[in-house]
N, C-alpha and C positions, 0 to 999 in steps of 0.2 A: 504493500500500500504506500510506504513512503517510497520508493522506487518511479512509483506509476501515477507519482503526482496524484495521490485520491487523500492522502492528508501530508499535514508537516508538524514537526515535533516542537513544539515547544519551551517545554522541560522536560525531565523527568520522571515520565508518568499523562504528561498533558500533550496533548495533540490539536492541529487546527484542522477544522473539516474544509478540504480545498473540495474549488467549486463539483470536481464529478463526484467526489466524495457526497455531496452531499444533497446530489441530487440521486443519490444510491439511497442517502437515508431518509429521502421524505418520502420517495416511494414506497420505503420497505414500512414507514410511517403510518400511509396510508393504508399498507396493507392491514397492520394490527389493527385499524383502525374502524375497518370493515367487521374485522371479525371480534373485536371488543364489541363492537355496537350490536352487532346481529344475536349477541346474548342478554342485550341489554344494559351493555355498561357506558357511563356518562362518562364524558372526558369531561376534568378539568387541570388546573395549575396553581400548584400550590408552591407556599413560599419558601426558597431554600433556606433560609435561616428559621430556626427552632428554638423558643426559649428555653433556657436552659430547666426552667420550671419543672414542663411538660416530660422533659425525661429522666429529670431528679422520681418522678410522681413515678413513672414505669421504671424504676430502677437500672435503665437503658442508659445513663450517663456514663457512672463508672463503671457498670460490662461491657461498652463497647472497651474501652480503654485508650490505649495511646493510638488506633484507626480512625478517631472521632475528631474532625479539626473545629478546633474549638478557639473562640473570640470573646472579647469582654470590649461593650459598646464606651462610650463616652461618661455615661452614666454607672459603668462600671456593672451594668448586666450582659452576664454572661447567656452566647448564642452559642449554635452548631450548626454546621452546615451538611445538611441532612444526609445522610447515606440511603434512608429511609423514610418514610413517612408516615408509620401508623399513629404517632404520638397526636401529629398534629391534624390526621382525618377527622381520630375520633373526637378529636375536641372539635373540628369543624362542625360535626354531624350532632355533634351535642349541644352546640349554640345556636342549630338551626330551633325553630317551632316543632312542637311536640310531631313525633314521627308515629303514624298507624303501622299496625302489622298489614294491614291491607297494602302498604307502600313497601314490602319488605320480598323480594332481600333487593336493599341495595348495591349497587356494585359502583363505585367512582374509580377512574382509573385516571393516572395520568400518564405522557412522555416528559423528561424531564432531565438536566443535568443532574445528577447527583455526585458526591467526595469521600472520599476515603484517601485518609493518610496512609497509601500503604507505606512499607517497610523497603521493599526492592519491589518497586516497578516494573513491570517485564511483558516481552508477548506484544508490545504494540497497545492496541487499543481492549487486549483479551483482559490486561491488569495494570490498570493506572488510577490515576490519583482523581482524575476527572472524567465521567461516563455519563451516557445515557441510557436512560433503565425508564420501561413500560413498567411500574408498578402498579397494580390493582387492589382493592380493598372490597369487602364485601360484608355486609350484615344483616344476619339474619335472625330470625326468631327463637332456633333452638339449635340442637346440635345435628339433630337428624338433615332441617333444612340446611344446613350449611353444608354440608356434608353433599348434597344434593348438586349446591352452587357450587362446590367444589369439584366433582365431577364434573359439570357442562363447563364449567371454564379451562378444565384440561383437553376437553373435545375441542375447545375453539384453538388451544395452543397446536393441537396436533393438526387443526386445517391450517392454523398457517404456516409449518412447517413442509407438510404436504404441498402446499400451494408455492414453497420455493422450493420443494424438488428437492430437497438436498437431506443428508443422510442423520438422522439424531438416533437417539434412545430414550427412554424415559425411565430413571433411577427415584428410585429410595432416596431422599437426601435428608442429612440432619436440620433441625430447624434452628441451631445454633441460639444466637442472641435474642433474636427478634421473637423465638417460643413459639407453643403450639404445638397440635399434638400428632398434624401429617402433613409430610414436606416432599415434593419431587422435583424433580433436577431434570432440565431435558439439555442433553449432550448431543453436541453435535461433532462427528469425527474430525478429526484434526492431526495433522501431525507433530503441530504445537499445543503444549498447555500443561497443565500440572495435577490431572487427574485421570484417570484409569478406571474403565467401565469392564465388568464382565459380564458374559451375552450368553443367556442362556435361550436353546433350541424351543424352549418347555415353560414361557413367559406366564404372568409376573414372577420374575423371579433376577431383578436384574438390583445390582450394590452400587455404589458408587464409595473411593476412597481415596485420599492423597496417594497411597502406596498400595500394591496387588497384594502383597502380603498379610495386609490389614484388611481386605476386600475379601480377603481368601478363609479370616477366620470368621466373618460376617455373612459369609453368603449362605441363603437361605435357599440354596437347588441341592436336591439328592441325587441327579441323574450325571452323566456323565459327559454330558456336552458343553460345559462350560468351555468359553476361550475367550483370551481378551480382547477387549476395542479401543 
């Protein structure tokens, strides 16, 4: 990509999206954008800075830890520049006017910059300091219905993945900081990157892990066709 003039590096971690670059990504924009909506879900934009309040309250300050870039305004309150955004949905949705179950489940999604301090930067734009991330939220009434929204909104990831042809998986993944009790990962092959999928003939039955080792005491197939991807 920085070869072929579609971005240029700015630091570290930060990249500038040159013009094919980023008429690559309003397309691919437009695609999610299709299929966010055809399940129902609203685009909006929220604000990259986060008081520090809101993730004192979800205990998400000091577990992100040294990844979390963090600022203190003029006033001497402390912000973050979001990685993520549940802190600040739900507070969104909670200063809206009384919400019915009849209006539920919501789903708000946005496209958006988000940051992360990493540590070593690496891969291009696969692991940097500044990205763009489709994050969606969703709430629902109970756990069954979530559970529900959760499925259809994996059906909408797998049409547009389908829809660009190109080759992924869908893993197990851990739900790390952000919590929760079901988390997936959709990989896509590569011959770059810092994780390792095993592919089982005999699905669902596929792990995701830094290391094949760690993958290999985790995996949940008894047959013998496991191999790596």
């Amino acid at each position: 990509m920085l070869y072929n003039d579609i971005i240029a590096q700015s630091y570290a971690g930060g990249f500038h999206m040159l013009p094919l670059g980023l008429r690559a990504l309003e397309k691919l924009t437009r695609l999610v954008d299709e299929e966010m909506q055809a399940i129902g879900g609203q685009k909006i934009a929220m604000t990259s800075l986060a008081p520090e309040s809101l993730w004192q309250t979800s205990g998400r300050w000091a577990a992100a830890g040294s990844e979390l870039f963090k600022l203190t305004d003029r006033q001497k309150h402390q912000f973050c520049l979001g990685p993520t955004h549940e802190e600040l949905v739900t507070k969104l949705l909670a200063n809206i006017a009384q919400v019915s179950y009849k209006q539920l489940p919501i789903k708000l999604y946005q496209i958006t910059r988000k940051f992360r301090d990493e540590m070593a930067p690496k891969y291009g734009l696969l692991r940097g300091r500044e990205f763009e991330m489709k994050d969606l939220y969703t709430f629902d009434s109970n756990e069954e219905k979530a559970l529900e929204t959760y499925n259809g909104v994996c059906v909408a990831y797998d049409k547009i993945f389908d829809r660009l042809g190109v080759p992924y998986a869908k893993v197990a993944g851990a739900t790390g900081i952000i919590g929760g009790s079901l988390s997936h990962e959709y990989h896509y092959f590569a011959d770059v990157g810092q994780d390792s999928v095993l592919l089982c003939d005999s699905p669902p039955t596929t792990k995701m892990g830094t290391q094949l080792q760690a993958m290999l005491e985790f995996a949940i197939c008894t047959c013998n066709t496991l191999h790596a991807g």
